[in-house]
C-alpha atoms as an extended CHARMM CRD file, in Angstrom:
* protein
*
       119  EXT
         1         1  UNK       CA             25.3240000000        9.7940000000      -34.6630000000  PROA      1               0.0000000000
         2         2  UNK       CA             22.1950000000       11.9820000000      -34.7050000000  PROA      2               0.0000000000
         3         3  UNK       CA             20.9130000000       12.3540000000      -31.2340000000  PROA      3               0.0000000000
         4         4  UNK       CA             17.4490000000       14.5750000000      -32.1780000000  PROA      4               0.0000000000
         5         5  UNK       CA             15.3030000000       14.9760000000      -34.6580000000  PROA      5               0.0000000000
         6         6  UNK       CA             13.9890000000       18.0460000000      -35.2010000000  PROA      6               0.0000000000
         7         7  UNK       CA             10.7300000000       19.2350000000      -37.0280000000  PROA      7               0.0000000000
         8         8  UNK       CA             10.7860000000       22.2900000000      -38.4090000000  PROA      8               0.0000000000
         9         9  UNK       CA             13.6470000000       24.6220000000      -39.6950000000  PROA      9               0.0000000000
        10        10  UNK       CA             12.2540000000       27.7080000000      -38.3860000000  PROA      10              0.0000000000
        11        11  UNK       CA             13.4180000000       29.9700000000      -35.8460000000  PROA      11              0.0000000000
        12        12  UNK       CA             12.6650000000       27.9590000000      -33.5370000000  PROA      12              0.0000000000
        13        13  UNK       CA             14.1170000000       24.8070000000      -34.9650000000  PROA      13              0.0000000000
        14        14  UNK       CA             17.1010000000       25.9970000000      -35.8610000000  PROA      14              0.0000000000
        15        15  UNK       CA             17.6710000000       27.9470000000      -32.4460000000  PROA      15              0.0000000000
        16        16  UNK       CA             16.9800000000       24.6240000000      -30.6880000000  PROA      16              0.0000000000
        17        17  UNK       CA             19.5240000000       22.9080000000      -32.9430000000  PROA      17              0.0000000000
        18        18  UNK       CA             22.2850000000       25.3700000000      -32.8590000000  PROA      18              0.0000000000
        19        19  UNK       CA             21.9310000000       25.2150000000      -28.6230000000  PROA      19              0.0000000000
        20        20  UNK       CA             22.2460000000       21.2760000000      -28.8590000000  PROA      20              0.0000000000
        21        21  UNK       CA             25.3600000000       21.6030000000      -30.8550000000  PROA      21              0.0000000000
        22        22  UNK       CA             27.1860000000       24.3350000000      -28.4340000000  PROA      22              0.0000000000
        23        23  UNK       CA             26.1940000000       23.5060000000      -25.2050000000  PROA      23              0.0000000000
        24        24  UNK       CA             25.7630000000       19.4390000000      -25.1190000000  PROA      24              0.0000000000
        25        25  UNK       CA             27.8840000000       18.8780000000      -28.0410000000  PROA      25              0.0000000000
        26        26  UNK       CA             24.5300000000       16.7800000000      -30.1090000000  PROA      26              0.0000000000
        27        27  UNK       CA             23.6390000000       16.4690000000      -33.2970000000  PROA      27              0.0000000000
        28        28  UNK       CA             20.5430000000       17.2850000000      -34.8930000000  PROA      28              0.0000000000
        29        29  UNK       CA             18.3300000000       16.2540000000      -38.1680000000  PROA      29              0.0000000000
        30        30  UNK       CA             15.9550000000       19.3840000000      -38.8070000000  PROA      30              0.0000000000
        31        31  UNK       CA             13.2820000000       18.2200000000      -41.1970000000  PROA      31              0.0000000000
        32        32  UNK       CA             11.0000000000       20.7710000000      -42.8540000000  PROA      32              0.0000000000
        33        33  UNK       CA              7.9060000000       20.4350000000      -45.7830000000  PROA      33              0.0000000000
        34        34  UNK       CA              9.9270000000       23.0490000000      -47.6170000000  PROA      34              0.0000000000
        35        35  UNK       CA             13.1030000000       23.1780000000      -49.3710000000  PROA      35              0.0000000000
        36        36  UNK       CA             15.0360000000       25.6340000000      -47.0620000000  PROA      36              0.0000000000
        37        37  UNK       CA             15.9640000000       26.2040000000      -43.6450000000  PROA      37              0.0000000000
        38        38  UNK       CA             14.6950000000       29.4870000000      -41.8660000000  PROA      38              0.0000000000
        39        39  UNK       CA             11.2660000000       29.1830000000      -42.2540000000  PROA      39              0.0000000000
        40        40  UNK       CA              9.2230000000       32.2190000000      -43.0270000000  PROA      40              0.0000000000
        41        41  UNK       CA             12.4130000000       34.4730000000      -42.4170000000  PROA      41              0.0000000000
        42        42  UNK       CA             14.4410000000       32.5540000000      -45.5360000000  PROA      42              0.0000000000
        43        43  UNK       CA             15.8850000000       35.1640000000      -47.8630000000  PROA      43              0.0000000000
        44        44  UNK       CA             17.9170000000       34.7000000000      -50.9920000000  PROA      44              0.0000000000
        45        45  UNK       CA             19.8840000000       36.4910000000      -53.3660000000  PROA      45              0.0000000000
        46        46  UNK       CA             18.6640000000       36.5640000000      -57.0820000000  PROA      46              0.0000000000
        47        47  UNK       CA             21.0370000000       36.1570000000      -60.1020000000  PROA      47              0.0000000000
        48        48  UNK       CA             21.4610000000       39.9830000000      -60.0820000000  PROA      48              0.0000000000
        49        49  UNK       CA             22.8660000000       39.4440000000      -56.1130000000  PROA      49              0.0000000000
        50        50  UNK       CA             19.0680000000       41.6890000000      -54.9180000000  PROA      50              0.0000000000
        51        51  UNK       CA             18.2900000000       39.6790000000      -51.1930000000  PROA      51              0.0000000000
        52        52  UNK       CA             14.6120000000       38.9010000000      -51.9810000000  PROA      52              0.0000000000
        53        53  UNK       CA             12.3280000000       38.1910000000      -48.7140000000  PROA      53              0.0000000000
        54        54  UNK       CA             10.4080000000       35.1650000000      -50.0700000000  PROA      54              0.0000000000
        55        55  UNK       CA              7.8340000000       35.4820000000      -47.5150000000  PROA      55              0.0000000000
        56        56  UNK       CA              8.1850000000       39.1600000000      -46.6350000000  PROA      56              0.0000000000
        57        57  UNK       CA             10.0450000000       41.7940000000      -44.9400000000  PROA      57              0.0000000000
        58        58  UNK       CA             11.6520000000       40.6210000000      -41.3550000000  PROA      58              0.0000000000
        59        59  UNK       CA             10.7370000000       42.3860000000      -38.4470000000  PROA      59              0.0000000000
        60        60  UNK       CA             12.5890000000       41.8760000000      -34.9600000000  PROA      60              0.0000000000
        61        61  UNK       CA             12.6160000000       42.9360000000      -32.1090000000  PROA      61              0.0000000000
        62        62  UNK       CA             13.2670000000       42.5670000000      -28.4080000000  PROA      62              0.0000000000
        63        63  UNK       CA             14.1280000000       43.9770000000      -24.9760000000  PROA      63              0.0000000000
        64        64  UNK       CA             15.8980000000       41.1930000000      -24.0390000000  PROA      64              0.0000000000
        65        65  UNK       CA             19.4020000000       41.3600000000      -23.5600000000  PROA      65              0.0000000000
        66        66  UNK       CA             20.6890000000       38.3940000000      -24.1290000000  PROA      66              0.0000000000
        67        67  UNK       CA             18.3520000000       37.1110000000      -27.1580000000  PROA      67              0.0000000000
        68        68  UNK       CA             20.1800000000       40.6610000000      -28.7520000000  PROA      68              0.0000000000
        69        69  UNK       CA             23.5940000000       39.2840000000      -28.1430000000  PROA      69              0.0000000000
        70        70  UNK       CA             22.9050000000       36.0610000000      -29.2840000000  PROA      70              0.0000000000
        71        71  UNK       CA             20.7580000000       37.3650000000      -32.5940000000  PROA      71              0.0000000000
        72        72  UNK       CA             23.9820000000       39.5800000000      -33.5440000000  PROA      72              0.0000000000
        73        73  UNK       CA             26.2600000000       36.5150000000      -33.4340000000  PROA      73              0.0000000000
        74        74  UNK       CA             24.6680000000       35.4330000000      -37.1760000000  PROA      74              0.0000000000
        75        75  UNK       CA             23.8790000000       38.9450000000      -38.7110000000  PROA      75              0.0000000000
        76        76  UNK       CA             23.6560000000       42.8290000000      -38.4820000000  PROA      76              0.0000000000
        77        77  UNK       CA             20.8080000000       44.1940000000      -37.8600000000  PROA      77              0.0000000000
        78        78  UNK       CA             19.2640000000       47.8580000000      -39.2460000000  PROA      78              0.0000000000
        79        79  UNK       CA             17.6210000000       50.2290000000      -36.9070000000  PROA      79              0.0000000000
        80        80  UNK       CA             14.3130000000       50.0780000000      -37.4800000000  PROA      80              0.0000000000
        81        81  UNK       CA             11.0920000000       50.9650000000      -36.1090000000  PROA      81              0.0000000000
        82        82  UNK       CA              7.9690000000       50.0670000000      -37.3210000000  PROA      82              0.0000000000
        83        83  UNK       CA              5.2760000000       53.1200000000      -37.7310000000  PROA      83              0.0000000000
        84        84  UNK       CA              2.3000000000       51.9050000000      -39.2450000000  PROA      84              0.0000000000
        85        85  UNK       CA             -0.5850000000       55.1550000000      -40.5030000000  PROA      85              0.0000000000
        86        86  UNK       CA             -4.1640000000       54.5270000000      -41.0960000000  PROA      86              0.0000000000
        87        87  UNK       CA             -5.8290000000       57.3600000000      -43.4420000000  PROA      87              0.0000000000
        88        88  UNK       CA             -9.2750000000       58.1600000000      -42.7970000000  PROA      88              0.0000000000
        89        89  UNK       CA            -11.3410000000       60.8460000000      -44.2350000000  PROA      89              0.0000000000
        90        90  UNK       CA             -7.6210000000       62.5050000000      -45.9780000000  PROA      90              0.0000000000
        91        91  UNK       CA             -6.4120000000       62.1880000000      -42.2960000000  PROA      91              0.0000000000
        92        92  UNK       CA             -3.5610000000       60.3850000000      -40.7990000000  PROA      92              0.0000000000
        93        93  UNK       CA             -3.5070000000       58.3150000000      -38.2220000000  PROA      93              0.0000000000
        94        94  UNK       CA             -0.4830000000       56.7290000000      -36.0540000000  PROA      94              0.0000000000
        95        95  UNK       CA             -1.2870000000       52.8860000000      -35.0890000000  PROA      95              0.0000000000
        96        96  UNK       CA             -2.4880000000       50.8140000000      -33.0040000000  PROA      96              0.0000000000
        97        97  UNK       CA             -5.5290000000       53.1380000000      -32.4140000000  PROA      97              0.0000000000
        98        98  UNK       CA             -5.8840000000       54.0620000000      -28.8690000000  PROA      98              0.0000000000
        99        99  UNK       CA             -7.7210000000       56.9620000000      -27.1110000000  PROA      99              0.0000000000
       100       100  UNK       CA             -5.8310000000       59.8550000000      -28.5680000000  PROA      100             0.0000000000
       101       101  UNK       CA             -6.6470000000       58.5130000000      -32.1330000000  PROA      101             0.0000000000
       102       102  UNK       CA            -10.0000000000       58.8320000000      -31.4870000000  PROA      102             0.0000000000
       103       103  UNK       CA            -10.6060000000       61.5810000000      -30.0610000000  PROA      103             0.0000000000
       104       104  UNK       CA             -8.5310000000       63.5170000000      -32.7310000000  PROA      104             0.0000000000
       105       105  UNK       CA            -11.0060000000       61.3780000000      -34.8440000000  PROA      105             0.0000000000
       106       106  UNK       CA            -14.4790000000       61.9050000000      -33.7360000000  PROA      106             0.0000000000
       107       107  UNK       CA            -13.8390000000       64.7820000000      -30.9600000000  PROA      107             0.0000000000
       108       108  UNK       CA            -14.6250000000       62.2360000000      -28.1690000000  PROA      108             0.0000000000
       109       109  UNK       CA            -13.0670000000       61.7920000000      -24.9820000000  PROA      109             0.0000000000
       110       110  UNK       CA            -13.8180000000       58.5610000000      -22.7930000000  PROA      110             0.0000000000
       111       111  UNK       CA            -13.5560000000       54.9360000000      -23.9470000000  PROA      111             0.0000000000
       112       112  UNK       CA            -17.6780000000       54.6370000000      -23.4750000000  PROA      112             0.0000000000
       113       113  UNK       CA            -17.6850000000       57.1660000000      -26.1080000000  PROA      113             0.0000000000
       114       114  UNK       CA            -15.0680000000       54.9800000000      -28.5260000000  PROA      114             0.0000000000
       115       115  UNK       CA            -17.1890000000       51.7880000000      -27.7360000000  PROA      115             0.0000000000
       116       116  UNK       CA            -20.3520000000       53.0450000000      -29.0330000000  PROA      116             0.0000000000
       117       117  UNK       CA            -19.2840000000       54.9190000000      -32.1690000000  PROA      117             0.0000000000
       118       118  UNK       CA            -17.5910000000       51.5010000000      -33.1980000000  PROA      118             0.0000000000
       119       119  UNK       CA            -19.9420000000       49.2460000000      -32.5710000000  PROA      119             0.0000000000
């Protein structure tokens, strides 16, 4: 017998599910608009076995402990750190902007400085 319904096959969803099972032992129908369970982190594997990211690359990360542990139970994760660049006028630029950016930028030094050059 289904004990809770569940809307939404996303993390969150499915998380929520997969802790009713384990620790009370309950069942649960996930419902979701589309065809698949995962939500935006669904992947699949084409005819030619290439793992396409339907709705983009997967980024995760945490400090917590535990969510790590429990997040390595269903699959192995790359190390990966995300290093986004901004070029502006054929220089580069390490993101999020902060003070150092901008002065390296526009030779400035105090936030006052940064506030009225943007706006």
């Amino acid at each position: 017998m289904v004990r809770n319904v569940i809307v939404g096959c996303g993390i969150s969803g499915a998380v929520t599910a997969r802790i009713l099972a384990e620790q009370f032992g309950e069942s649960s129908l996930l419902i979701d608009a589309r065809p698949h369970i995962g939500g935006n982190c669904y992947d699949f594997y084409d005819h030619n076995h290439i793992c396409i990211h339907k709705y983009g690359a997967h980024i995760f990360h945490t400090s917590d402990k535990k969510v790590w542990e429990y997040v390595n139970r269903f699959a192995e994760f790359n190390q990966y750190i995300n290093s986004p660049i901004a070029r502006y006028k054929d220089e580069l630029y390490n993101l999020p902007f902060n003070m150092n950016t901008f002065s390296k930028m526009w030779g400035i030094a105090t936030p006052e400085e940064a506030q009225k050059i943007i706006a």
